[in-house]
C-alpha positions, -999 to 999 in steps of 0.1 A, spaced: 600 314 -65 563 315 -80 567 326 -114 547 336 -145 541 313 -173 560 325 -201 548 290 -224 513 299 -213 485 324 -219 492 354 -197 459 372 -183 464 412 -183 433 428 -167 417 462 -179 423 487 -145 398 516 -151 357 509 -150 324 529 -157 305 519 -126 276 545 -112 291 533 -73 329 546 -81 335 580 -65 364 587 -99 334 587 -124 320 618 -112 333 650 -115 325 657 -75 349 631 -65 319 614 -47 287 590 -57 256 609 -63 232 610 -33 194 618 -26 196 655 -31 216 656 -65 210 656 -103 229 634 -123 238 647 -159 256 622 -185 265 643 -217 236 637 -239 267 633 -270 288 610 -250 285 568 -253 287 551 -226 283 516 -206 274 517 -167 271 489 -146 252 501 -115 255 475 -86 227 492 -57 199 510 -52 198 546 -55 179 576 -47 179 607 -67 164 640 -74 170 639 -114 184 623 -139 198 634 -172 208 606 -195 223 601 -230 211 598 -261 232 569 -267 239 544 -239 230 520 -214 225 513 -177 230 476 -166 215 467 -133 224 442 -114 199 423 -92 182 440 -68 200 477 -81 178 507 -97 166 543 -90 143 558 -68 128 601 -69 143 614 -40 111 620 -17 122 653 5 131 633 31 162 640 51 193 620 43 219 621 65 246 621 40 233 640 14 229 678 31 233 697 0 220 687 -37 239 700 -70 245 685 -105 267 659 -106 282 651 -138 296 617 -153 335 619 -161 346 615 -199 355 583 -206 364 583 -241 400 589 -230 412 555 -216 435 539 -244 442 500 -249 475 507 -253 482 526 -222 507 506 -200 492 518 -166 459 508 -172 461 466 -171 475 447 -140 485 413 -144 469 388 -131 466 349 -119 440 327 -138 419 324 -109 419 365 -114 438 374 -85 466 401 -86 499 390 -97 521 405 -71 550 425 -79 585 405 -81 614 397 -102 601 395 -135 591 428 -152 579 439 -190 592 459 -213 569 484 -224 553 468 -253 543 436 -237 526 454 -204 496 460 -227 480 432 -240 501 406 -265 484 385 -289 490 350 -272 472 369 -240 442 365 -225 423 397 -220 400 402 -188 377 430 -179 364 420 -147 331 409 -139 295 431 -129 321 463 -141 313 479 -172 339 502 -190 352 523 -223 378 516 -240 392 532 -273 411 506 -291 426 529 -320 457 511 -338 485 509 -363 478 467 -364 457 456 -390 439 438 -357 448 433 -322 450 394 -319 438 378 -287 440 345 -273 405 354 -253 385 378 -238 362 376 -207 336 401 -202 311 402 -172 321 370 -163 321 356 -199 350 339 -211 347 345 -250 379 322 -262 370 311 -300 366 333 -329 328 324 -333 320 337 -295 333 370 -301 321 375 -332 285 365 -318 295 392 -291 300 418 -314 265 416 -325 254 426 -294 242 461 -279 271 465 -255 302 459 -275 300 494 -297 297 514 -265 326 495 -244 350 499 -278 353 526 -300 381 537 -320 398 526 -356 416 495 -344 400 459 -345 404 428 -320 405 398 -330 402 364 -305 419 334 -320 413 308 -293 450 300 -294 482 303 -276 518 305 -285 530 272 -305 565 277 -300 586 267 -271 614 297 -278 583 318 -272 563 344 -292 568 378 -301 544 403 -285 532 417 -318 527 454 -308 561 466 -324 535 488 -348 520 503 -320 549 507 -303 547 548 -307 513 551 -295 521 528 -261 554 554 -255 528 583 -264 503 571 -235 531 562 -210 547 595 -213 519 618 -215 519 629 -179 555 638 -187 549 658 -213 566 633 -236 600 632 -228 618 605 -207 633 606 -174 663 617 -168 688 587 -159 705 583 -132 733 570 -154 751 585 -183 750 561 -205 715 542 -201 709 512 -231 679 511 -252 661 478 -250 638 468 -274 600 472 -270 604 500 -243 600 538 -245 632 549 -225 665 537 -215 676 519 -188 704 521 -163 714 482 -163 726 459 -189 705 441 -216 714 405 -234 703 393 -270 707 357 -276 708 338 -308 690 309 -304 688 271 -313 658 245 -321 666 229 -288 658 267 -269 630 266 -243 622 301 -231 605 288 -197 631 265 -187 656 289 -193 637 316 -172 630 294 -144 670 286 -148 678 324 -145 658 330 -115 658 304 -94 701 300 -96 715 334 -104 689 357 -94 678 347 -62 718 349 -46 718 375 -19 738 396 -44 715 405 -65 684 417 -42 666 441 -53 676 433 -91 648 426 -120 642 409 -151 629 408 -181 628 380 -211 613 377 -239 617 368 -280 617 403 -298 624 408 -337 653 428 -343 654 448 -380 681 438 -401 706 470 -409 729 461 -442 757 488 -447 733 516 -422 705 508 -444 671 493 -424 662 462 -441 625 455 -441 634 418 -427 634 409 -390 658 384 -365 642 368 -342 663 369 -307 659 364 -269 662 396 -248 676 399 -216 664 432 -197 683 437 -163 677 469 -141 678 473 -101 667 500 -74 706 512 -68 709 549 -71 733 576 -82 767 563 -97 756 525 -81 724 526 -105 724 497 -130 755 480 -112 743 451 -96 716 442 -130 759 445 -149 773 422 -126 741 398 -127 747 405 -170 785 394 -166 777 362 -146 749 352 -172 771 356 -199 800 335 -178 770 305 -174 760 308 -211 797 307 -222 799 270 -199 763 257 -204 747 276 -235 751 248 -261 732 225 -239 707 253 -232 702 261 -269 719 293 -270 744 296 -301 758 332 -296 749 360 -264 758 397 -270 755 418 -239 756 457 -235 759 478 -203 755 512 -190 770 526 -155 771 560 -139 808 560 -138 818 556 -176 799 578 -205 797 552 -236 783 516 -229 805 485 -232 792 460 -258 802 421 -254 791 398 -276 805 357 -271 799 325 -294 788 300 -272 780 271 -303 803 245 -321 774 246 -343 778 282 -349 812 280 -357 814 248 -378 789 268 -399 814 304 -403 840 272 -412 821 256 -436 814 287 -455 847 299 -457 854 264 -466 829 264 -497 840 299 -503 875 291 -508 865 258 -532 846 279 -550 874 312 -554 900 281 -564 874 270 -594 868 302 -606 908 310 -606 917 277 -627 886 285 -648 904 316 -656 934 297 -664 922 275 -687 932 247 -660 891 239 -656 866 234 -687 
């Protein structure tokens, strides 16, 4: 099974555009023609990349903007001749764009290098890491112009690269040098700051997404057409992973992880011998490293853990939802338990929700000599050291 690189740059590409030529940009549903006059807000900023020739009766533009032609494209007075397609004139009026949020979830596709459309399949994000992560490279696609507001809790959004009209800006220098430019203050507006590094994740276990921050505002976007609130489950008890906005009816696994831990390999492990049995059609999954805050008696420790998350879900409904990602769960644990020194996995916990039971089931299995030689040794060292202190006390030890 073709799968995406998880120990190299992933490409997420910006959906929406401000071209003149698509029908979505003006309020008529439609391209203007021969007959019409075009208003854009004389207050509003905006980019548009217009690809053709045009004809029109009148033109209103902003005080504040740009048109960028491509070769051959420009505008033409409409000369009262008959057009064919055009019977009626009115006013047609550019859509807002100030609206489109980087860290709305349903606005980027993935996609291949060679800038093709990743097809749907197995593998799936959590919520966080379907916008933009900062090992990612960032593409808004070429001869398309857009607005994009880039507001943000991070104190920047960190980028492997971006590629705009077809330019591939992929070292801090480039895209500062971009930033001079006209066009970059009317494609991003907003608080927020991005950053290109030029670099991709270091570390074999993988890299944390880094939009934990904005985690809120992603949720906010994704939910907005809900008015906020999640979906009700199908199950009663659906588990929380981390890094998305609502539960899910399946199971999810955290890991505890060793030097030896290659997030790829293991991946390619999961799909390609558990995953793709006949059982498990219709089944998804989702890795990643996440950073889990520390809790010390209820209290929220401003530390983090490091972990591997497991995310399991499938397309079973009613009381069957979640049942086949559980038994999937179950026989990842069983493989961990037999194989997860070797793998560099020291400890799995898993946690499950199904429609026929109303409080989840938590698992959690040591899988490490390691792991336990270490609880040993400390209770070892604890023990020496309780014995000194006790013939201290005595006067046994001076």
């Amino acid at each position: 099974l073709p799968l995406p690189a998880a120990a190299v740059a992933v490409y997420k590409q910006w959906i929406p555009n401000t071209n003149f030529e698509t029908a979505s940009n003006w309020d008529k549903g439609r391209v203007p023609c021969a007959r019409d006059v075009v208003h854009f807000e004389k207050d509003k900023v905006v980019s548009v990349f217009v690809r053709s020739p045009h004809v029109l009766t009148d033109m209103y533009l902003p005080l504040n903007g740009e048109l960028v032609l491509a070769a051959g494209a420009g505008f033409t007075a409409f000369d009262g001749s008959w057009d064919p397609g055009c019977d009626s004139g009115g006013t047609v009026r550019f859509a807002d764009a100030e609206h489109h949020s980087w860290f709305d979830p349903t606005l980027w596709q993935d996609v291949f290098p060679s800038r093709e459309l990743r097809p749907s399949g197995p593998i799936f994000s959590v919520d966080e890491e379907r916008v933009p992560c900062r090992y990612d490279d960032v593409v808004f696609q070429p001869e398309t112009s857009f607005r994009v507001n880039i507001d943000s809790s991070q104190p920047a959004i960190q980028l492997r690269s971006i590629s705009v009209m077809g330019q591939e800006l992929s070292s801090p220098a480039s895209w500062a040098g971009y930033l001079q430019g006209l066009s970059a203050p009317l494609q991003f507006h907003g608080n927020g700051t991005l950053q290109v590094t030029g670099t991709g994740c270091p570390d074999k276990s993988g890299c944390a997404c880094g939009n934990a921050l904005d985690g809120p505002r992603i949720c906010a976007a994704l939910l907005g057409a809900s008015g906020r609130q999640c979906p009700e489950p199908a199950c009663q008890s659906p588990v929380q992973p981390l890094g998305h906005c609502c539960g899910v009816c399946g199971a999810t696994i955290n890991l505890d992880f060793t030097p030896d831990f290659d997030l790829q390999k293991y991946q390619d492990r999961l799909v390609q011998e558990l995953l793709s049995q006949p059982k498990y059609t219709g089944v998804q999954i989702a890795i990643s490293k996440v950073h889990k805050a520390q809790t010390f008696l209820g209290i929220m420790s401003r530390s983090s853990t490091p972990l591997i998350q497991i995310v399991l879900i499938d397309d079973r409904a009613g009381v069957q939802a979640g049942t086949a990602a559980e038994q999937l769960a179950a026989h990842i644990m069983e493989d961990i338990a037999q194989h997860g020194e070797s793998l560099g996995i020291s400890s799995g916990k898993m946690e499950v929700a199904t429609g026929s039971t109303s409080s989840g089931q938590v698992w959690s299995q040591p899988v490490s000599r390691i792991a336990a030689g270490m609880i040993m040794g400390l209770l070892f060292t604890l023990l020496f050291l309780g014995g000194i202190l006790f013939l201290y006390r005595k006067g046994k030890l001076r």
